[in-house]
GUFI-364600 format. One line per 10 residues: number of its first residue (from 1); their letters; for each residue x, y, z of N, C-alpha, C. Coordinates in steps of 0.2 Angstrom, whole numbers. Layout:
NUM> A> X/Y/Z/X/Y/Z/X/Y/Z  ... $
//
This chain:
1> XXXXXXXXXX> 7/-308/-167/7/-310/-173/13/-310/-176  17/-317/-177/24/-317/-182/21/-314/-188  27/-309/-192/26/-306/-199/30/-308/-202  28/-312/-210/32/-315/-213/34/-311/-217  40/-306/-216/42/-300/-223/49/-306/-226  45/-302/-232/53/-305/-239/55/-297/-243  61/-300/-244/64/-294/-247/64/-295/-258  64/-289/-258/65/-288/-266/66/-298/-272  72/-297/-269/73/-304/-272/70/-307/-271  68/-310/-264/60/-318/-264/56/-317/-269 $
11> XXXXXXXXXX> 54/-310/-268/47/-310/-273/48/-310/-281  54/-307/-281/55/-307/-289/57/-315/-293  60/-319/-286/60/-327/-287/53/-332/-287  51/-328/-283/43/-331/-282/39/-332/-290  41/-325/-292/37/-324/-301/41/-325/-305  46/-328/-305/53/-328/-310/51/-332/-318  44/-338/-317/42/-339/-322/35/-336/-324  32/-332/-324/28/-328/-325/28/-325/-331  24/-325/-336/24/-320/-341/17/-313/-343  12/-318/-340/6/-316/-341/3/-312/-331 $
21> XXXXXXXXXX> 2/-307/-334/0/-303/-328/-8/-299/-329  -14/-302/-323/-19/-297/-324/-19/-294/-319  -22/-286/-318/-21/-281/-314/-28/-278/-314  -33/-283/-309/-38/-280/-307/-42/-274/-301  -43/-268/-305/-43/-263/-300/-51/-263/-297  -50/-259/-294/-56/-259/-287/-61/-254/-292  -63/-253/-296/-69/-250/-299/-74/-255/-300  -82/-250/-296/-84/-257/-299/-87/-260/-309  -86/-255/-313/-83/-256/-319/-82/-263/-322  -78/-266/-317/-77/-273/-318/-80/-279/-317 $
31> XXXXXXXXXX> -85/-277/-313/-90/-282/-314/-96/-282/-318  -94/-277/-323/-97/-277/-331/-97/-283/-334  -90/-288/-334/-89/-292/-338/-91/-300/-334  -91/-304/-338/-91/-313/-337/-83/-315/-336  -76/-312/-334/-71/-312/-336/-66/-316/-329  -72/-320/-325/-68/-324/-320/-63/-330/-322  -65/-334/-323/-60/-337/-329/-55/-337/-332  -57/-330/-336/-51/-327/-341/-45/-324/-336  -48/-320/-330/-43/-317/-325/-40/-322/-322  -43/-330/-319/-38/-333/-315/-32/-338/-320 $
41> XXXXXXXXXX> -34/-337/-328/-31/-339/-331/-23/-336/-332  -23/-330/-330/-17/-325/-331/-11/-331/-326  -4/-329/-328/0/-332/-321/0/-328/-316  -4/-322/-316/-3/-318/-309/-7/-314/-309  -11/-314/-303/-16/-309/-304/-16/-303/-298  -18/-299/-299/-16/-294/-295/-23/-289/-292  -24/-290/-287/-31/-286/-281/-27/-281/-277  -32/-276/-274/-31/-273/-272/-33/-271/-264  -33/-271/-261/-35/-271/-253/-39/-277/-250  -44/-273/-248/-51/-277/-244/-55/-282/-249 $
51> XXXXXXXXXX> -53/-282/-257/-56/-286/-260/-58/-292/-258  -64/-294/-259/-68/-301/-257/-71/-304/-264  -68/-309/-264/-65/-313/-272/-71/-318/-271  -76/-320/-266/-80/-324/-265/-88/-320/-269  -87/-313/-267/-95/-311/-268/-97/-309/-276  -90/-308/-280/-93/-307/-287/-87/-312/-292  -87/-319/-289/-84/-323/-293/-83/-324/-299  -91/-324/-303/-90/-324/-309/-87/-319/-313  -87/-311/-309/-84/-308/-313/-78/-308/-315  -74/-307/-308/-67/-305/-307/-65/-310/-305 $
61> XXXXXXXXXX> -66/-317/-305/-63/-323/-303/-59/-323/-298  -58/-330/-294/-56/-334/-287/-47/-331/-286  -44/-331/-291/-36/-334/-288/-32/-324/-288  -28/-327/-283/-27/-319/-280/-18/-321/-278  -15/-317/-284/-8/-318/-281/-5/-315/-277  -4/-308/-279/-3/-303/-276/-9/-298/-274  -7/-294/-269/-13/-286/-267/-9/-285/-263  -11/-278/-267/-9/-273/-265/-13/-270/-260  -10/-269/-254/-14/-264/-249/-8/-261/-246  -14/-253/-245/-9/-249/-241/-11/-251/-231 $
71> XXXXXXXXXX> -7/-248/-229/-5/-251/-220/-9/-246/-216  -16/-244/-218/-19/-242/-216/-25/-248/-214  -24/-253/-218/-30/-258/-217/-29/-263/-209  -35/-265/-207/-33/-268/-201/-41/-274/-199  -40/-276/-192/-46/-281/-191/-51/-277/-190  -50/-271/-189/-56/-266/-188/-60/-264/-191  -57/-265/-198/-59/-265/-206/-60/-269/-207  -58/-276/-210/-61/-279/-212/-57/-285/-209  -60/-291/-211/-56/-300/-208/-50/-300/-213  -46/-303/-210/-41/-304/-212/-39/-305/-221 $
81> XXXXXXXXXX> -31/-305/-223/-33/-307/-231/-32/-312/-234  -30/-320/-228/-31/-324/-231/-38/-328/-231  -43/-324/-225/-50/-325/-228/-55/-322/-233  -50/-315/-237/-53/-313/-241/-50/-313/-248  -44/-315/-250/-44/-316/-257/-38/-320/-257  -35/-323/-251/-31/-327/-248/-24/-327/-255  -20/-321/-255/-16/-319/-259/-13/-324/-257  -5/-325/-262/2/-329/-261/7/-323/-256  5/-318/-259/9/-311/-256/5/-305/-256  6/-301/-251/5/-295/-251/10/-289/-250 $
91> XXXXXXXXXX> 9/-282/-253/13/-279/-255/10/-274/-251  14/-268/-248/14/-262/-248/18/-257/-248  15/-252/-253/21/-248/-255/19/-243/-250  26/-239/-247/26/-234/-241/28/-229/-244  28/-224/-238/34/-217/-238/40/-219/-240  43/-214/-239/52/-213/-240/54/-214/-231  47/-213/-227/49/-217/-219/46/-221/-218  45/-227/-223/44/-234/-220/35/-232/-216  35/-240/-212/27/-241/-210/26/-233/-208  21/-233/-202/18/-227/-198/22/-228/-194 $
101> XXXXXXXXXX> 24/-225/-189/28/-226/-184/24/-227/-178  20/-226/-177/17/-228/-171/17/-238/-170  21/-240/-167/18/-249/-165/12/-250/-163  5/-247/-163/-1/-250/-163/-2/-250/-171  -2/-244/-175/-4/-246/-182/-1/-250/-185  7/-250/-185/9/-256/-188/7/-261/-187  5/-265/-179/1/-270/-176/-4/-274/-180  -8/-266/-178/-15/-267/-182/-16/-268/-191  -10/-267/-194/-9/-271/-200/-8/-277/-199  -1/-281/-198/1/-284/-197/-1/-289/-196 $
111> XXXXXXXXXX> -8/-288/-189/-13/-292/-187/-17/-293/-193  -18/-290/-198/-24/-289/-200/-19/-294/-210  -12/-294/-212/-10/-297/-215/-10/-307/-213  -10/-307/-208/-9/-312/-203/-4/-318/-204  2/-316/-207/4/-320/-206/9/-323/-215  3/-319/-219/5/-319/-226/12/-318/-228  15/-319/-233/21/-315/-236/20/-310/-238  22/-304/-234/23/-297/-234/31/-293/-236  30/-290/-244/33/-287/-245/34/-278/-246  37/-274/-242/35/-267/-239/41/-264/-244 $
121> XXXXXXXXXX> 40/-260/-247/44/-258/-254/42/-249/-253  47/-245/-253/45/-239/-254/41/-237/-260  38/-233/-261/32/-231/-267/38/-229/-271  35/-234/-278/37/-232/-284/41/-225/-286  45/-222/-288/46/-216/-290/41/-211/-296  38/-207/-295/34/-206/-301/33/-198/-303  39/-195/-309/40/-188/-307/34/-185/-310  29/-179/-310/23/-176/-313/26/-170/-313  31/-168/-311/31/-160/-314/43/-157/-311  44/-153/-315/50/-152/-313/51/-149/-304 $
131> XXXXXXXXXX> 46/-146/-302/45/-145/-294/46/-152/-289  53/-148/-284/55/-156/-281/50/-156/-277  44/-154/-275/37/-157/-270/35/-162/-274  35/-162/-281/32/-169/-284/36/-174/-282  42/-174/-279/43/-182/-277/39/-186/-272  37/-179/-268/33/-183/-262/25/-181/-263  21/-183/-269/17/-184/-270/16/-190/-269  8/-191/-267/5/-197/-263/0/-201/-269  1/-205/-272/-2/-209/-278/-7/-215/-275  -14/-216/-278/-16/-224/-276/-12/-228/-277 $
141> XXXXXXXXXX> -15/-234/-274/-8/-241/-273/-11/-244/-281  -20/-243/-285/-19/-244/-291/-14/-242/-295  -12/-237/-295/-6/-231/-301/-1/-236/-300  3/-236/-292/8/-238/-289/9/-245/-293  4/-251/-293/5/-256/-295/6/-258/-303  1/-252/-306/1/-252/-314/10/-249/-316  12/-245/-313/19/-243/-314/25/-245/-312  22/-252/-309/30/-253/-305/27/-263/-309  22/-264/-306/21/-274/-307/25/-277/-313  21/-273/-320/23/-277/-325/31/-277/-328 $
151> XXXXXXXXXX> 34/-271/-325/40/-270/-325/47/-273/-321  45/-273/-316/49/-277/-311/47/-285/-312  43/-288/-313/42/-294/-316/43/-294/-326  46/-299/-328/47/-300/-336/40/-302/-338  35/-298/-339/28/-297/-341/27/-297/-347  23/-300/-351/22/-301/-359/16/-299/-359  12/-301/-357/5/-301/-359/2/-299/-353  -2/-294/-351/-4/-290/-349/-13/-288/-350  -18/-290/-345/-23/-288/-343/-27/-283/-338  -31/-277/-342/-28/-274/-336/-39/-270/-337 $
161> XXXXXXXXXX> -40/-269/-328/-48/-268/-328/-51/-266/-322  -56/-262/-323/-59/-260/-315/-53/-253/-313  -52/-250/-316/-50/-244/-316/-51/-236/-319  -53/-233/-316/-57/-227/-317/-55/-220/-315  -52/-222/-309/-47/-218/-307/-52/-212/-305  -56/-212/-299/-62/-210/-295/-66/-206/-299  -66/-210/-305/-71/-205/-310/-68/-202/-315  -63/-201/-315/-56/-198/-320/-60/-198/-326  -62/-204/-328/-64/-206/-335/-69/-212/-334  -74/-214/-337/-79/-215/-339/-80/-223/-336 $
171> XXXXXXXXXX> -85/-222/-329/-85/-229/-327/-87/-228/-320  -86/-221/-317/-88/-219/-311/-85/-220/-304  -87/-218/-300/-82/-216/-294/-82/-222/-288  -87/-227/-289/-90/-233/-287/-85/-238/-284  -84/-242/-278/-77/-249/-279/-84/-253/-278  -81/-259/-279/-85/-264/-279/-82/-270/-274  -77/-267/-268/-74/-269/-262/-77/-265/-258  -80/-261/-257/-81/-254/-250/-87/-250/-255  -89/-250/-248/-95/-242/-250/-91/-237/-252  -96/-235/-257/-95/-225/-260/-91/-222/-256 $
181> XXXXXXXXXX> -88/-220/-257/-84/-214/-254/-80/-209/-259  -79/-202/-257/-78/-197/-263/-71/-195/-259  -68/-201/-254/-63/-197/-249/-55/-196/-255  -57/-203/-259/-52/-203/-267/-48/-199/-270  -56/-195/-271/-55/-191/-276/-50/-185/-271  -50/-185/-264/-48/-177/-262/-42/-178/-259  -40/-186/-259/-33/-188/-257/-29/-187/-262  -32/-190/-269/-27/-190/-274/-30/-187/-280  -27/-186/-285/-28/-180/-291/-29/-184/-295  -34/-185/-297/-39/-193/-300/-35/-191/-309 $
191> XXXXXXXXXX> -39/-185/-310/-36/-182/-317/-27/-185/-319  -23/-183/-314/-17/-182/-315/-14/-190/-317  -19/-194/-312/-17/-201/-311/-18/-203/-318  -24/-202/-320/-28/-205/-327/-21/-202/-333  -17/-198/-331/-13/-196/-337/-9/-200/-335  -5/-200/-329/0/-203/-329/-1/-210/-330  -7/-215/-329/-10/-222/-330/-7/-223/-338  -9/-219/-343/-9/-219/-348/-2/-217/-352  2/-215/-349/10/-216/-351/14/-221/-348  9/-224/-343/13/-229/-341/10/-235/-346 $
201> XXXXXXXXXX> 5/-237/-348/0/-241/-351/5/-240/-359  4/-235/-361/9/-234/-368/15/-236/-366  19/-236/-361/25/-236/-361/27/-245/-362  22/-251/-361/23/-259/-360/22/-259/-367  27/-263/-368/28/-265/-376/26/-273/-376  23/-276/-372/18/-282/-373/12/-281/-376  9/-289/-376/2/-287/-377/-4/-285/-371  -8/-281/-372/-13/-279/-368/-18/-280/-369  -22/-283/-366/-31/-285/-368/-33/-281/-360  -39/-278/-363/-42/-270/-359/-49/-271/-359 $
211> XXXXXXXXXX> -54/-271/-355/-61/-270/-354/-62/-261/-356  -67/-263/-357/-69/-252/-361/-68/-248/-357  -66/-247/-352/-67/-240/-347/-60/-239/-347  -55/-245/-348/-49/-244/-349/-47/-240/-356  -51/-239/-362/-49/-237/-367/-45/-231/-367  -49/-223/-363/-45/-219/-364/-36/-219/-361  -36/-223/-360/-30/-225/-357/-24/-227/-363  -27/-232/-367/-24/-234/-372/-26/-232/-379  -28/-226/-381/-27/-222/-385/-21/-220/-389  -22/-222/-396/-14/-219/-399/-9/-224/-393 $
221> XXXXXXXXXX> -10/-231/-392/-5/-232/-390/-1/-236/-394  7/-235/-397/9/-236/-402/14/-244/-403  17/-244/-394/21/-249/-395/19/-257/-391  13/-256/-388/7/-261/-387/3/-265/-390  2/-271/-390/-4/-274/-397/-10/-273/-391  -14/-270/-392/-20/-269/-388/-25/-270/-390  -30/-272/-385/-37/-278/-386/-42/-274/-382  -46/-274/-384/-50/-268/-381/-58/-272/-379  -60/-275/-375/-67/-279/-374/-71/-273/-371  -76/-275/-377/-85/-270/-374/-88/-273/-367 $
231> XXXXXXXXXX> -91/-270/-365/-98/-273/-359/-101/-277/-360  -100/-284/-360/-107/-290/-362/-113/-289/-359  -114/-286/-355/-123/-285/-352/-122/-280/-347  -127/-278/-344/-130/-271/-339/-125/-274/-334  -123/-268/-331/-122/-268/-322/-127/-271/-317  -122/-275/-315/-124/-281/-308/-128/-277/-303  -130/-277/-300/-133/-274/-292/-127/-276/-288  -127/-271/-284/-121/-270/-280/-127/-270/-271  -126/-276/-268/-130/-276/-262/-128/-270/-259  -121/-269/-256/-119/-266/-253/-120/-257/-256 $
241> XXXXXXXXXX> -121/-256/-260/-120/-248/-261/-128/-248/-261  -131/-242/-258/-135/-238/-258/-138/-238/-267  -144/-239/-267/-146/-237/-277/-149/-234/-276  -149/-226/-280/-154/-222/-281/-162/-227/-282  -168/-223/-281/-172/-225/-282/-177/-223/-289  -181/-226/-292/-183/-225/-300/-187/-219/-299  -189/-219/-294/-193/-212/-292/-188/-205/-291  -183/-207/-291/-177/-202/-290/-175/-201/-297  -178/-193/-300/-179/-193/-306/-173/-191/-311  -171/-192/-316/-165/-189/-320/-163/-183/-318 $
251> XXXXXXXXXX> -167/-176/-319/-164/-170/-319/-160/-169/-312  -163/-174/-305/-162/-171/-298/-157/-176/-298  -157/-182/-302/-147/-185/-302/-144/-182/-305  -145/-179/-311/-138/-174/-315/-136/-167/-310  -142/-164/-305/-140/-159/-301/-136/-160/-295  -137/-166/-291/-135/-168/-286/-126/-171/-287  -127/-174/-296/-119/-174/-298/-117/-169/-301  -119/-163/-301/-115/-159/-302/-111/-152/-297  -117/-155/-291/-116/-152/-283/-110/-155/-280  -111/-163/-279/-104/-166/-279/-97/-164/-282 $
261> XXXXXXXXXX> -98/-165/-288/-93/-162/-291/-90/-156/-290  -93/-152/-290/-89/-143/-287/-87/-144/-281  -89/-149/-276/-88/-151/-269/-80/-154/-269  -80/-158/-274/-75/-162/-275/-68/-159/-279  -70/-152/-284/-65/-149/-285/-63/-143/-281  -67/-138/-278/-65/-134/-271/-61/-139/-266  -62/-146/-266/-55/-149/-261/-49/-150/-262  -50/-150/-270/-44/-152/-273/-41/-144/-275  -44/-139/-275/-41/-133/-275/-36/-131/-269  -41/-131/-265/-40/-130/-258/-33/-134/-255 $
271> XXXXXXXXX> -32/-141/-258/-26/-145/-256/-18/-142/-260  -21/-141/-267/-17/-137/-270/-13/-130/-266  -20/-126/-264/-19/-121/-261/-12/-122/-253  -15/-126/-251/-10/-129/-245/-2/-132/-246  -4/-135/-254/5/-139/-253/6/-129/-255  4/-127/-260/10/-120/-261/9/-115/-257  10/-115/-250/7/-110/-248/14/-114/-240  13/-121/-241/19/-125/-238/26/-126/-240  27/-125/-246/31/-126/-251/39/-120/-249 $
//
């Protein structure tokens, strides 16, 4: 498979007249809204991975500029991404050593990018505490995209939705590209992300229009005009995820979610335990 990579420059020239940017995340959160339309209206929209923009069109709308996926993805996972949200570009942010090293993974991306315009960029810089291990803290490619897109492009108006940051804040642990998985949450520091989500969000002195789960985010935010849209009606049925059943009664969901939870913070302890014990 040829691989079409560009560098910094192509892509900054690609969006050079761009002003308005939407950055839809993978929660499914977002398919709360009627907001297809309004998302492909942006001059750039922004997905992330395995998204398939054909199964909840009217929420999240058709046109896909950029996605972001990390180099983990392959045909193995899923069909290719120009039959899944058939970007202009796709981007992924790496280590400070570039792809994997192995040449079958890279392969198995590459096959799997097929041919698109592939831009490979080191991850974002993003400092969380004076300890130099925070530099090599491992961030989702949502944060990475939220702190780096509107910036590096001349961005004015700004839409931003489907982010929850694996339950962080109110909207749940759910994508609405992939089955449930809680593997998120023990990769990355959900809590940590949702702060630093939010000094990035403060930090865009454009305007911002936000669906409600993004609120906490934009709290007291001082130098942003911020638009804050409620949930026009109940959440969609999601084929592919598992739904508890109505026989599955309130108290034994609130116990099973609070089993999970301890489950989910013992790993995050444990991981903590492991960098300073490497350190």
């Amino acid at each position: 498979m040829q691989v079409n990579l560009i560098d910094l420059l192509a892509f900054q020239e690609l969006f050079s007249r761009a002003k308005s940017m939407a950055i839809i995340g993978s929660s499914d959160s977002v398919i709360n809204y009627d907001h297809g339309k309004l998302i492909d209206s942006y001059d750039v929209v922004v997905r992330f991975n395995r998204v398939n923009t054909a199964e909840f069109n009217a929420a999240i709308g058709n046109k896909t500029d950029i996605l972001v996926a990390n180099d983990g993805n392959s045909l193995a996972k899923s069909i290719p991404v120009n039959e899944l949200s058939n970007p202009r570009v796709v981007i992924s942010f790496v280590s400070n050593f570039g792809l994997n090293k192995s040449s079958s993974h890279k392969k198995d991306f590459f096959d799997w990018v097929n041919g698109v315009p592939l831009l490979v960029i080191p991850r974002p810089h993003i400092l969380v505490s004076s300890s130099s291990s925070s530099n090599f803290k491992s961030f989702s490619m949502g944060l990475y995209a939220l702190s780096w897109l509107p910036f590096i492009l001349d961005i004015k108006k700004l839409y931003v939705s489907g982010f929850t940051f694996f339950g962080a804040v109110s909207g749940g642990t759910y994508h609405h590209s992939k089955p449930p998985s809680f593997s998120g949450s023990l990769w990355h520091d959900a809590e940590l992300e949702a702060q630093i989500a939010k000094k990035v969000l403060t930090g865009f002195d454009g305007e911002i229009t936000a669906t409600e789960e993004m609120e906490p985010f934009l709290i007291n935010c001082k130098l942003a005009k911020v638009s804050i849209i409620e949930r026009d009606y109940f959440r969609r049925d999601i084929k592919k995820h598992k739904k508890i059943t109505s026989a599955f009664c309130s108290p034994v969901k609130y116990l099973f979610y609070k089993v999970a939870k301890i489950f989910l913070k013992l790993g995050y302890l444990l991981r903590r335990f492991s960098e300073a014990i490497n350190c």
